[in-house]
C-alpha positions as a printed NumPy array, in Angstrom:
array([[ 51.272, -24.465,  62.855],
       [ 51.597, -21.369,  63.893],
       [ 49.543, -18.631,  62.142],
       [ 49.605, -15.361,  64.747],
       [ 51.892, -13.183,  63.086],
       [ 51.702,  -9.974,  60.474],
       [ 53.988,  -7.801,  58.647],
       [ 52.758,  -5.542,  55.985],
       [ 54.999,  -3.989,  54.986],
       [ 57.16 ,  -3.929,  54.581],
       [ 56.06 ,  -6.703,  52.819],
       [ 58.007,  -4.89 ,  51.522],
       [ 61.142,  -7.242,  53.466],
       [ 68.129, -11.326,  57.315],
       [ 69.503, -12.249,  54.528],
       [ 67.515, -14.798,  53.761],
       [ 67.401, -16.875,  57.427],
       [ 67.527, -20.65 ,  56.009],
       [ 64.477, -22.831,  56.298],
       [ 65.198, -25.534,  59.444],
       [ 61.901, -27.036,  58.45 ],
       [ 63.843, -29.571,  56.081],
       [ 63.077, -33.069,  57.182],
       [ 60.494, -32.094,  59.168],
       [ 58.021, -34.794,  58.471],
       [ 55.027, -32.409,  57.883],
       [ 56.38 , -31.7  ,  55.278],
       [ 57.76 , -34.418,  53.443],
       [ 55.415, -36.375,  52.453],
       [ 51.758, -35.539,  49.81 ],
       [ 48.517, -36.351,  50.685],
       [ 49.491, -39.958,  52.164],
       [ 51.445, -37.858,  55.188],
       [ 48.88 , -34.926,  55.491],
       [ 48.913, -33.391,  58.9  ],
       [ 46.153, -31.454,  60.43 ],
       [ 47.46 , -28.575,  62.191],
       [ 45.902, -26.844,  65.177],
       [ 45.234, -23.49 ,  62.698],
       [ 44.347, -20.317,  65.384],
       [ 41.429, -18.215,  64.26 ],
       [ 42.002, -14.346,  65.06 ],
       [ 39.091, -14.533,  67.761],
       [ 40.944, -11.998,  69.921],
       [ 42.794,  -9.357,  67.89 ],
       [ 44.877,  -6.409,  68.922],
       [ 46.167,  -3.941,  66.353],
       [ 48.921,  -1.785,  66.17 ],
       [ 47.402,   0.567,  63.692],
       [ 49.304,   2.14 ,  60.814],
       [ 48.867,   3.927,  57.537],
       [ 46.893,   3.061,  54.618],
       [ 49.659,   0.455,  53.608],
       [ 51.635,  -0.158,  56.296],
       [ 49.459,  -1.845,  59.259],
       [ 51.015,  -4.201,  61.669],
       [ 48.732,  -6.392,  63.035],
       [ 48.716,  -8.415,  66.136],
       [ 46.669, -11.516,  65.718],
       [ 46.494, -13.689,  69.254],
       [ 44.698, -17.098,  68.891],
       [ 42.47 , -17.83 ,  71.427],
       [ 40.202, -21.37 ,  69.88 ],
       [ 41.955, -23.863,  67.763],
       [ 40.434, -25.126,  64.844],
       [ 41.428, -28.278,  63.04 ],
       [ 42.693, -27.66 ,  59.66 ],
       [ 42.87 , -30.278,  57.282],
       [ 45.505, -29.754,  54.399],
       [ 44.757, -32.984,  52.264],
       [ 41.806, -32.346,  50.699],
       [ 40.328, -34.429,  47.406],
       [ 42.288, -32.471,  45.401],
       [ 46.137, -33.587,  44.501],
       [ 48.939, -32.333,  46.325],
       [ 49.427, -29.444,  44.275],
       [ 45.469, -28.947,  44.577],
       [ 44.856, -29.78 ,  40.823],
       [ 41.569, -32.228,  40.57 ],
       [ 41.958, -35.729,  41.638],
       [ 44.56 , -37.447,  38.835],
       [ 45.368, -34.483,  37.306],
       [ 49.288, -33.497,  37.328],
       [ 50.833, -30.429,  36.701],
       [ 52.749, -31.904,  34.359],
       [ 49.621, -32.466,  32.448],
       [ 48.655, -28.45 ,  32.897],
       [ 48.018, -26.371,  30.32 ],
       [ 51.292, -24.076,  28.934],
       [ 50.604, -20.784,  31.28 ],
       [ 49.691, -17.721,  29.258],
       [ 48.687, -14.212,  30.257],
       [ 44.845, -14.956,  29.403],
       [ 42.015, -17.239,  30.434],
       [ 42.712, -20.541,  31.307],
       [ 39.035, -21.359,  31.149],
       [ 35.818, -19.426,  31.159],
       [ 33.658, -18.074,  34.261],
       [ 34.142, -15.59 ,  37.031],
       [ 37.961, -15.893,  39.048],
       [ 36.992, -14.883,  43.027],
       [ 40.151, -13.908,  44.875],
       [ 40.535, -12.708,  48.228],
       [ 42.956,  -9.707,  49.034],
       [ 43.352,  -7.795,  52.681],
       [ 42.562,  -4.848,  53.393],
       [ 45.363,  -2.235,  54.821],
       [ 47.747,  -3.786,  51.826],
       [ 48.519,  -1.934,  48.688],
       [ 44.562,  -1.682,  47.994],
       [ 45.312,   1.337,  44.938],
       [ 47.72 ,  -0.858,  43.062],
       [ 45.625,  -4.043,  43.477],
       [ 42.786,  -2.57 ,  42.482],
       [ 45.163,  -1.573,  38.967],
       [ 46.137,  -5.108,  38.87 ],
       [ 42.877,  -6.803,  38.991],
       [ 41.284,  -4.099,  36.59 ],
       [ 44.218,  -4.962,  33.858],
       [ 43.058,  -8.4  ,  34.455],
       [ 39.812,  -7.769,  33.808],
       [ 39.968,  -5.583,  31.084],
       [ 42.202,  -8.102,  29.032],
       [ 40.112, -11.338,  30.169],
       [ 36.234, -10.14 ,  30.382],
       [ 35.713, -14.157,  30.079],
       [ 36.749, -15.264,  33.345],
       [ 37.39 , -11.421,  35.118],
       [ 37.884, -11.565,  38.974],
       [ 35.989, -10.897,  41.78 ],
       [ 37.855,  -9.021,  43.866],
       [ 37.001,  -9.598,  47.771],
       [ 38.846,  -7.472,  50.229],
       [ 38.77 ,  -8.814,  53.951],
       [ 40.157,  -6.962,  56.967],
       [ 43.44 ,  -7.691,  57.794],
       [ 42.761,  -8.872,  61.253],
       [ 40.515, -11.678,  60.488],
       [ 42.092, -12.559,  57.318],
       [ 44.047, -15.831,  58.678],
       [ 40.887, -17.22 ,  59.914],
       [ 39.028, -16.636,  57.089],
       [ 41.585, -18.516,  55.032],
       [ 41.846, -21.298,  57.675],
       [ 38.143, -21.548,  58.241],
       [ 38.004, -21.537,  54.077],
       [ 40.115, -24.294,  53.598],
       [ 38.532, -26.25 ,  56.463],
       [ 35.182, -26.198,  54.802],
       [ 36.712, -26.331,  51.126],
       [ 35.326, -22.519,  50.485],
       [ 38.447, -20.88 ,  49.447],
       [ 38.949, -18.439,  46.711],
       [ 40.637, -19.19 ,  43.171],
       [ 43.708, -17.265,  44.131],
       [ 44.094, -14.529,  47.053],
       [ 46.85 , -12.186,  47.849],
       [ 48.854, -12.801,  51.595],
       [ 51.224, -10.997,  53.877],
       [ 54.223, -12.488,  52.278],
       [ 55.473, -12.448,  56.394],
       [ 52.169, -15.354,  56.503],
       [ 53.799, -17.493,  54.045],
       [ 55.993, -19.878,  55.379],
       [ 53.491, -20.665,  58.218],
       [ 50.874, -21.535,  55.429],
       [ 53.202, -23.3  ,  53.252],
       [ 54.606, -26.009,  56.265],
       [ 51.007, -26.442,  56.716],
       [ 50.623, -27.842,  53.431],
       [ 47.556, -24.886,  53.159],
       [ 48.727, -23.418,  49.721],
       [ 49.243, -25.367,  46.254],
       [ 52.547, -26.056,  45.523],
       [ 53.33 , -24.295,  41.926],
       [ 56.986, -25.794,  41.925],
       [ 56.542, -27.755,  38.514],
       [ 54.108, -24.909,  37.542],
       [ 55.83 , -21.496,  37.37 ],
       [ 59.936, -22.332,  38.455],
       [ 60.976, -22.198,  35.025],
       [ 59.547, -19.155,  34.257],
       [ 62.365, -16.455,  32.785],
       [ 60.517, -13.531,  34.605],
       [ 61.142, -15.235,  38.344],
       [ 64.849, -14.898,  37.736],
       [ 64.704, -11.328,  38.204],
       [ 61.731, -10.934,  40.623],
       [ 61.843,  -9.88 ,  44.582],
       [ 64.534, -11.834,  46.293],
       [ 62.455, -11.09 ,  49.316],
       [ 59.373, -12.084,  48.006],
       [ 60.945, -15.526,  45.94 ],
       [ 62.346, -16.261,  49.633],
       [ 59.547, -16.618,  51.744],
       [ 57.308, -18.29 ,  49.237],
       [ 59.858, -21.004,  48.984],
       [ 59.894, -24.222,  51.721],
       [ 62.048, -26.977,  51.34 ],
       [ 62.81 , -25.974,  47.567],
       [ 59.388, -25.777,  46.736],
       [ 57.661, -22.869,  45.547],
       [ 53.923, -21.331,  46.159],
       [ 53.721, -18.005,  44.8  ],
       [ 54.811, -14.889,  43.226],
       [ 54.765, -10.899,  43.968],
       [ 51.658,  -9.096,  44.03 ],
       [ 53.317,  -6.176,  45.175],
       [ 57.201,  -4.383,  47.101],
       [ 57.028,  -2.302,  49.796],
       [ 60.508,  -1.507,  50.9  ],
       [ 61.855,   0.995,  53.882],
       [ 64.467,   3.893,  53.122],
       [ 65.513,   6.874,  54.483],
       [ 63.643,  10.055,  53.849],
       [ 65.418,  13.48 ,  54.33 ],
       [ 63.989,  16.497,  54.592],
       [ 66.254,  18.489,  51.783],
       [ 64.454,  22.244,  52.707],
       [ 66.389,  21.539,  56.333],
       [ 69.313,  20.096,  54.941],
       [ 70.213,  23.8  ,  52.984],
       [ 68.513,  25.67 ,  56.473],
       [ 70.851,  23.565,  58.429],
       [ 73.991,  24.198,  56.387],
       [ 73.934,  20.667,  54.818],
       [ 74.334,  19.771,  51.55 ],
       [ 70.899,  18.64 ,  50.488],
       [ 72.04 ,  16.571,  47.523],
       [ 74.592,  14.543,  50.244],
       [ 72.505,  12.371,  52.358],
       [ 73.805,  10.387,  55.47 ],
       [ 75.911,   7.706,  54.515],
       [ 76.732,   6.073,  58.159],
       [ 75.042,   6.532,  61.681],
       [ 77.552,   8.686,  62.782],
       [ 76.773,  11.003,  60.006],
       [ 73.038,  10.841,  60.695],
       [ 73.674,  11.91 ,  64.348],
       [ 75.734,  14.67 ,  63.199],
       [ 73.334,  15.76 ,  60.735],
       [ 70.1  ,  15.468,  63.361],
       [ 72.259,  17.452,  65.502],
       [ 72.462,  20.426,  63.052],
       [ 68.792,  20.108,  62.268],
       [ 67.151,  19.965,  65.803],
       [ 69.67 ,  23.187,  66.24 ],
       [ 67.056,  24.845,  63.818],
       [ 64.735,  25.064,  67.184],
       [ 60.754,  25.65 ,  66.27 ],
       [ 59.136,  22.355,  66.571],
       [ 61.991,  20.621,  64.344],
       [ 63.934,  17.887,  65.008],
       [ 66.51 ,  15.728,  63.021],
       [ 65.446,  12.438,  63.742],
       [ 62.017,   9.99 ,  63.927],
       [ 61.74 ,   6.898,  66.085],
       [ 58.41 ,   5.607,  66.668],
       [ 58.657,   4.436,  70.333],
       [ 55.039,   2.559,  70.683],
       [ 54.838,  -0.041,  67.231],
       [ 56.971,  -2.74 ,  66.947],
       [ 56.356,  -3.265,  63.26 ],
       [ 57.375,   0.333,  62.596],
       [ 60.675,  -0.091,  64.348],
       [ 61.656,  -4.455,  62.448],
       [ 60.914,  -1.869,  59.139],
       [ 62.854,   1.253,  59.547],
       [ 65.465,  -0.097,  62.338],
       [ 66.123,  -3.223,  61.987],
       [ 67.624,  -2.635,  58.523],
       [ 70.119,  -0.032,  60.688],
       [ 71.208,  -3.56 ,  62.439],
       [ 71.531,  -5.385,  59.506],
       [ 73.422,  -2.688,  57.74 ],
       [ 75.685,  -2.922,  60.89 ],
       [ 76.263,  -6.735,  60.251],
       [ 73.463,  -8.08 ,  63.172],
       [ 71.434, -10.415,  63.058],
       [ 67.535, -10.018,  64.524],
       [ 65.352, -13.053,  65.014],
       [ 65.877, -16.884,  65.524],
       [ 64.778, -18.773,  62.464],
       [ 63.712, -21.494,  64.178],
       [ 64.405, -23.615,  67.499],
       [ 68.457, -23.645,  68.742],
       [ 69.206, -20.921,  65.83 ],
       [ 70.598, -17.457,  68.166],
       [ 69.196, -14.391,  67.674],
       [ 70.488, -10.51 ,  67.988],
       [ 73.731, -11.673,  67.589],
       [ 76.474,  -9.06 ,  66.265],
       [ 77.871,  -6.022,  67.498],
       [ 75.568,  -4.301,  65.328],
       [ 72.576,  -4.931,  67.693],
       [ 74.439,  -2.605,  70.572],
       [ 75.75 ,  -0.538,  68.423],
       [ 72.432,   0.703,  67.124],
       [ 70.712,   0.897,  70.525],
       [ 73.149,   2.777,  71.448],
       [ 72.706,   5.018,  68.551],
       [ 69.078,   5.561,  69.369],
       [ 69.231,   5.92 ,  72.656],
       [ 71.758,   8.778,  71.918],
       [ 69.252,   9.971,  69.553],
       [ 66.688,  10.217,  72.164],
       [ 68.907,  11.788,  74.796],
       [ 70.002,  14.41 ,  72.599],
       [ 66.516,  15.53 ,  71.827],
       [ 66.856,  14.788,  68.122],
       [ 63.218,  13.342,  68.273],
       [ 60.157,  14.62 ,  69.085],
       [ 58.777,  13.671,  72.716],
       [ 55.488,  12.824,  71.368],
       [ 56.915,   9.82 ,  69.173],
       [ 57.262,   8.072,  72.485],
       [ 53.569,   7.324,  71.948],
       [ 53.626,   6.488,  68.012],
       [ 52.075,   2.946,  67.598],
       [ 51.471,   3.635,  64.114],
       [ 48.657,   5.665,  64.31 ],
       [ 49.908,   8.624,  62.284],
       [ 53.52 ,   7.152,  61.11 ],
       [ 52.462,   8.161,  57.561],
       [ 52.447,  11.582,  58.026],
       [ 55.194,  12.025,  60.051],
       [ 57.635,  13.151,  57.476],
       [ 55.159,  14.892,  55.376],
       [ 54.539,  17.132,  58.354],
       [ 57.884,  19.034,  57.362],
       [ 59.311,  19.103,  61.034],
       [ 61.589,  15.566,  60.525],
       [ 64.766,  15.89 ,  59.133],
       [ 65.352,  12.532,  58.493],
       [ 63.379,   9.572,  58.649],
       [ 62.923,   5.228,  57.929],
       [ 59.611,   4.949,  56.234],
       [ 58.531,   3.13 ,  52.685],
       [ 58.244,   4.257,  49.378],
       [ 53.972,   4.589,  49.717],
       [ 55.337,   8.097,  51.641],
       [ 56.705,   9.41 ,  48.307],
       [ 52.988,  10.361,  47.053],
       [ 51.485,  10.32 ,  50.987],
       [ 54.23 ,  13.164,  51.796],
       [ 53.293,  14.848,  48.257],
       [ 49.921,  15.211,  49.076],
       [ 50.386,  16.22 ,  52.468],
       [ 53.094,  18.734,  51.503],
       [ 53.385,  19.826,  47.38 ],
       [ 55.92 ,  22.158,  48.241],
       [ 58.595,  20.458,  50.49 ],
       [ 61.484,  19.219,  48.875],
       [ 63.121,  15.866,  50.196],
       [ 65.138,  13.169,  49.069],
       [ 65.894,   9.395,  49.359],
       [ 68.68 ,   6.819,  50.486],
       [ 69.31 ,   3.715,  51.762],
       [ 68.918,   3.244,  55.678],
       [ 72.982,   3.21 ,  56.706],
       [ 74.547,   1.287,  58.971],
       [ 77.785,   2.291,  61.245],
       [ 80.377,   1.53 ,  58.359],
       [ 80.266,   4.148,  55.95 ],
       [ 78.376,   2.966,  52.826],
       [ 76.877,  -0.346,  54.174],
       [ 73.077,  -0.259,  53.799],
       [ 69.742,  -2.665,  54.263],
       [ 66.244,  -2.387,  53.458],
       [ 62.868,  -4.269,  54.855],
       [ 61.445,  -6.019,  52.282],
       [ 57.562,  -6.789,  52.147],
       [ 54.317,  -6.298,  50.287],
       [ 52.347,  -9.542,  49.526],
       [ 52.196, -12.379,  47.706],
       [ 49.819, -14.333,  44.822],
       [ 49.258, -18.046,  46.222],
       [ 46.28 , -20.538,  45.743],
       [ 44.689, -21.99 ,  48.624],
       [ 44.358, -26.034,  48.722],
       [ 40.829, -26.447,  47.287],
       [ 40.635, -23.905,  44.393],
       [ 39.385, -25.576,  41.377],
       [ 40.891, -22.526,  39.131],
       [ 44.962, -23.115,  39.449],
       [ 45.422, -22.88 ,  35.619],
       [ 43.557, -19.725,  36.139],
       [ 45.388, -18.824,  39.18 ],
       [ 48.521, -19.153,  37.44 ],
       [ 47.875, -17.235,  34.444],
       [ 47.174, -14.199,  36.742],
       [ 50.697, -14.883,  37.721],
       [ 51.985, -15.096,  34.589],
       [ 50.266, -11.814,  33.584],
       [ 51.521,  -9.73 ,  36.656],
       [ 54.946, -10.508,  35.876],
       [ 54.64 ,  -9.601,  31.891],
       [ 56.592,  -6.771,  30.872],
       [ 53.481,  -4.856,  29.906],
       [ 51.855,  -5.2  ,  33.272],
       [ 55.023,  -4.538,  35.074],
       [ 55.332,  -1.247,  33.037],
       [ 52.109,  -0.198,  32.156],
       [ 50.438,  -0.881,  35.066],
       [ 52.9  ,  -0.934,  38.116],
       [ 55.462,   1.525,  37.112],
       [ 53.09 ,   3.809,  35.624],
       [ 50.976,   4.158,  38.956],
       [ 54.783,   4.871,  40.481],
       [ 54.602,   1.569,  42.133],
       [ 57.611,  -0.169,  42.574],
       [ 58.269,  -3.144,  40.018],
       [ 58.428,  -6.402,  41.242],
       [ 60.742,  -7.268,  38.725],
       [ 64.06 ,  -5.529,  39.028],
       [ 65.107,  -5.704,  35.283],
       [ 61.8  ,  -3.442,  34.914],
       [ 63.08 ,  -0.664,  37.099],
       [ 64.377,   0.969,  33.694],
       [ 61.534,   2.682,  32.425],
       [ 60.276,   5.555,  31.203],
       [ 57.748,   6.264,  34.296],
       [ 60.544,   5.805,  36.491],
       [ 63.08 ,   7.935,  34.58 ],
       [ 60.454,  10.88 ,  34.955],
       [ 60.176,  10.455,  38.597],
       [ 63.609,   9.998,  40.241],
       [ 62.646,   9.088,  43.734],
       [ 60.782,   5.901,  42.513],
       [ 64.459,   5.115,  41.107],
       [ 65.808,   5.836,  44.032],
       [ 63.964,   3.884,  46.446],
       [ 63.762,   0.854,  44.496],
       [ 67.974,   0.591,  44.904],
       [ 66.547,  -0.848,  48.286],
       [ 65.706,  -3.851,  46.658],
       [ 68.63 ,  -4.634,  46.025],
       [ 69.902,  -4.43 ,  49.729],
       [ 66.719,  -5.921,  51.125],
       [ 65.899,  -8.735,  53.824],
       [ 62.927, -10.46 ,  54.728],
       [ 62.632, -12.253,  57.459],
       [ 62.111, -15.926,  57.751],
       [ 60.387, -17.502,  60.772],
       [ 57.32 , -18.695,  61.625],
       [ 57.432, -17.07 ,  65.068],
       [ 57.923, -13.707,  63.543],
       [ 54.467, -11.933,  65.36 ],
       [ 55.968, -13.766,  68.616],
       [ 59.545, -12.537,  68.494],
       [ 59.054,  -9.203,  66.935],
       [ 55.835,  -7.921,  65.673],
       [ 53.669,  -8.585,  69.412],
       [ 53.258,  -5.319,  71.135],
       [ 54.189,  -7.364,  74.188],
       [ 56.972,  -9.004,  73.08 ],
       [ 60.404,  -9.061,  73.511],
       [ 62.055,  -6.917,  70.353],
       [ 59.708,  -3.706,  71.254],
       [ 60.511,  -4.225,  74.857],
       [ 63.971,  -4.15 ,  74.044],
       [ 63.746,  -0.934,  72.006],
       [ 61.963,   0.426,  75.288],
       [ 64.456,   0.372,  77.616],
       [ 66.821,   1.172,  74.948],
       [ 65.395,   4.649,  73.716],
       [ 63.887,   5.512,  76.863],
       [ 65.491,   4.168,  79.739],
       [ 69.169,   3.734,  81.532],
       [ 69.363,   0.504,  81.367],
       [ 72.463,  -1.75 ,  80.647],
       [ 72.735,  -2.191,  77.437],
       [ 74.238,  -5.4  ,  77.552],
       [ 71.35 ,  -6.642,  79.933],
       [ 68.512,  -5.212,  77.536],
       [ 69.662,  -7.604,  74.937],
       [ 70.518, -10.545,  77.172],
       [ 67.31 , -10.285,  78.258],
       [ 65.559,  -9.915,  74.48 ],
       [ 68.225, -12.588,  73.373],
       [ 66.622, -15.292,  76.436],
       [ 62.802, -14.212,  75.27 ],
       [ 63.528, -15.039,  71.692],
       [ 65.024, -18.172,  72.24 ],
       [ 62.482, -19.347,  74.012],
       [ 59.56 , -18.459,  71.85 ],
       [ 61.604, -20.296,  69.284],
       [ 62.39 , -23.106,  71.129],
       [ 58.835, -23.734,  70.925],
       [ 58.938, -24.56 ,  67.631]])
C-alpha cells in the first residue's frame, strides 16, 4: 500500500477515474485473506504550505512498518461474532454510553469541525467526543502506527484524497451493510461518495466540501470597462478580460497562477483541463494519463498568460505560502481558489466587491470544479462503530446540515440542502456550491506521486509550461512517460 500522498482541499475534489483494484486479491477476501501491507510512516516530511484550509502536504516514506489489517475484530471491525446485520437501527444519538475519541488533522476545515463535534456534544452529553487534532504531516503514521498496535480512535476524519489507499488496505471498517441504504447518501458529495467507495463497498461519509471556483475581482471588472455582473465564460474570454485588467497598470494584474505548489495548481487548473475535455492522472497501472487536447490547450493558455504579463512575477515563487490572500489583496482580477476565500477575502478586504463562477474551459460554457474536504471513517479496531455511525447519521440530518453547516456559511454536503435560508441571504455560498455539481475527484492511489510531489512530474510540467519555451508537445510527452511509470508501479 501506498500511503504518501495529500490533498486537502480541495477535498474539496476526473470524473470519477474507475477503481482497477477489482479482483485484486487484497481485496477480495475478509479476515481469512488479510494482507499486511508495507504502511510508510511520514518519518521524512516536506510541506508545501498553504492556508488555514488548504495545505498540500508532501509525505515521503522513508521506514516501513508492517501493518496488520485483520485484527480480532470482524471484517467490518464489529467485535468478534457480531454482524452488522445484527447492529443496532442508526439514529442521530448515543449508541451507547462513555466518552467517543476521534482523531481529526489539523490544516482541514478545523472552524466547521469544531461546529460539528460541539452539535454532537451538545445533543449527546452521554457519550460526547474527544476531539484530537494531529498535524497533518504525521497524520498517516499515526493512523498506521494506531492500527498496528490496536490504539485507534472511535471514528477520525481523513483527507478524502487518503481514502482509497486506506480502504485496499483493508485499514478502515467497511460500513457497506451499515449506512448504503441511507436516503440522505443519495444526495451527498459525488466526490466524496466516490473515493470512499472500493470495489462497491463503502467506508465513509462527508465531514466536510471544499470546492475550487473562480473569483473575480468585480471593483476591476467596472474600472476595466467590464461588465462586473458577466464573468468569463471560456478561456478565451478570461485572456481577454486579464488583458483589460493588467491594462489598469499599478500593481494589478488580471490573472493568478501559483508557479511553486503543485496542489494549488491539480485545484484551480486542473479543473481548466477537465472543463476542456482532458484527462490528468493514470488511475492505476496501463490506464494513460493527460490525454486530450485539453491538456495543450490549457498550457498553452497559461503560458500565454504568463507571457503577456497578466500575472504577477512574484507568483513564480507561490508554494502556497500566502495563496489565501492572494485575491483578498485586491490587485487579482481573476482567480481559481475555494470557497474558505469567501470569508478569508472578507476579512482581509470588507470593502471589495467580487464575484463567483465556475472555472471555464475553452468551449464556451463547459466548466469543472476540484472536489475535496474530508471524510468520517472508522479505523479497524474501534470498539465504538454503532457510535461511529450515529455521528454519521447525525452529520447528514437535515438539522445539522442546516443549522450547523449552512449557518456557519459552510458548504452542505448534501446538495438537496443547498436551499436554505442561510444560503439565500448570502449569494456567493449559492454560487460556489453550483461547483458541486461540476466537480471531480481524483481517484488513484499514486495521487502524491503523480501530482501532488513538489518533485514530480505534473508541477514540472506546469514549469516549463508557464515559464519556459519549451515544446509543448515534449513537456507533456515527457509528464505523460513520468506518470506512467509511477503508475506502472502499482
Amino acid at each position: 500500500m501506498r500511503v504518501i500522498g495529500s490533498l486537502d482541499g480541495k477535498s474539496n475534489v476526473c470524473n470519477r477515474i474507475l477503481d482497477r483494484s477489482e479482483g485484486d486479491p487484497e481485496r477480495s477476501g475478509g479476515c481469512g485473506q488479510c494482507l499486511q501491507p508495507a504502511v510508510q510512516p511520514c518519518l521524512n516530511v516536506e510541506e508545501i504550505r498553504m492556508p488555514t484550509r488548504l495545505k498540500w502536504v508532501a509525505l515521503v516514506a522513508s521506514t516501513p512498518l508492517l501493518v496488520t489489517a485483520c485484527q480480532d475484530a470482524g471484517s467490518d471491525g464489529t467485535a468478534s461474532g457480531e454482524s452488522p446485520a445484527n447492529a443496532p437501527v442508526a439514529t442521530t444519538e448515543c449508541a451507547s454510553k462513555g466518552e467517543l475519541t476521534m482523531w481529526e488533522r489539523s490544516g482541514g476545515n478545523k472552524q466547521m469541525v469544531d461546529q460539528l463535534v460541539a452539535a454532537w456534544n451538545a445533543k449527546n452529553p452521554d457519550c460526547a467526543i474527544k476531539l484530537t487534532y494531529i498535524p497533518h504531516t504525521e497524520m498517516v503514521g499515526k493512523i498506521a502506527q494506531g492500527i498496528a498496535s490496536g490504539e485507534v480512535p472511535d471514528l477520525m476524519g481523513m483527507d478524502l484524497i487518503y481514502a482509497p489507499q486506506f480502504e485496499k488496505a483493508q485499514q478502515l471498517v467497511d460500513l457497506t451493510d451499515r449506512i448504503s441504504s441511507w436516503p440522505e447518501l443519495e444526495t451527498a458529495s459525488q466526490g466524496h461518495k466516490t473515493v470512499a467507495t472500493m470495489n462497491n463497498r463503502l467506508y465513509g461519509v462527508p465531514l466536510y466540501a471544499d470546492v475550487s471556483a473562480l473569483f473575480y475581482n468585480k471593483d476591476l471588472f467596472t474600472k476595466a470597462g467590464l461588465d462586473p455582473n458577466k464573468p468569463p465564460t471560456s478561456l478565451a474570454e478570461m485572456r481577454e478580460y486579464a488583458d483589460k485588467i493588467t491594462a489598469l497598470g499599478g500593481d494589478v494584474k488580471g490573472y493568478y497562477l501559483p508557479g511553486n505548489c503543485a496542489g494549488c495548481n491539480i485545484f484551480t487548473v486542473g479543473p481548466l483541463m477537465w472543463a476542456s475535455g482532458a484527462k490528468i492522472e493514470a488511475a492505476g497501472p496501463g490506464d494513460e494519463p493527460l490525454v486530450g487536447d485539453g491538456v495543450k490547450q490549457v498550457l498553452q493558455f497559461t503560458r500565454d498568460m504568463v507571457k503577456a504579463g497578466n500575472v504577477h512575477p512574484g507568483d513564480r515563487t507561490e508554494n502556497g505560502e500566502t495563496f489565501h490572500l492572494q485575491f483578498g489583496s485586491g490587485k487579482v482580477g481573476m482567480m481559481g481558489t475555494g470557497n474558505f476565500n469567501i470569508t478569508l477575502a472578507r476579512q482581509q478586504n470588507p470593502s471589495m466587491k467580487f464575484g463567483i463562477a465556475l472555472l471555464p474551459g475553452m468551449t464556451a460554457g463547459s466548466s469543472a470544479s476540484f472536489i475535496g474536504g474530508d471524510l468520517v471513517v472508522v479505523p479497524k479496531g474501534s470498539k465504538r462503530v454503532d457510535d461511529a455511525v450515529n455521528v454519521m447519521k447525525f452529520l447528514l440530518s437535515d438539522d445539522v446540515q442546516v443549522e450547523v453547516y449552512a449557518k456557519a456559511l459552510n458548504l452542505t454536503t448534501r446538495s438537496d440542502m443547498v436551499d436554505n435560508k442561510y444560503f439565500k441571504a448570502e449569494p456567493l455560498v449559492q454560487d460556489v456550491a453550483k461547483a458541486l455539481d461540476v466537480g471531480r475527484t481524483p481517484y488513484t492511489t499514486s495521487f502524491f506521486e503523480q501530482i501532488n510531489s513538489p518533485q514530480g512530474p505534473w508541477l514540472k510540467m506546469l514549469q516549463r509550461a508557464y515559464y519556459t519555451n519549451d515544446n509543448l508537445d515534449t513537456v507533456i510527452a515527457d509528464a505523460k512517460e513520468a506518470m506512467k511509470s509511477i503508475a506502472d508501479q502499482g
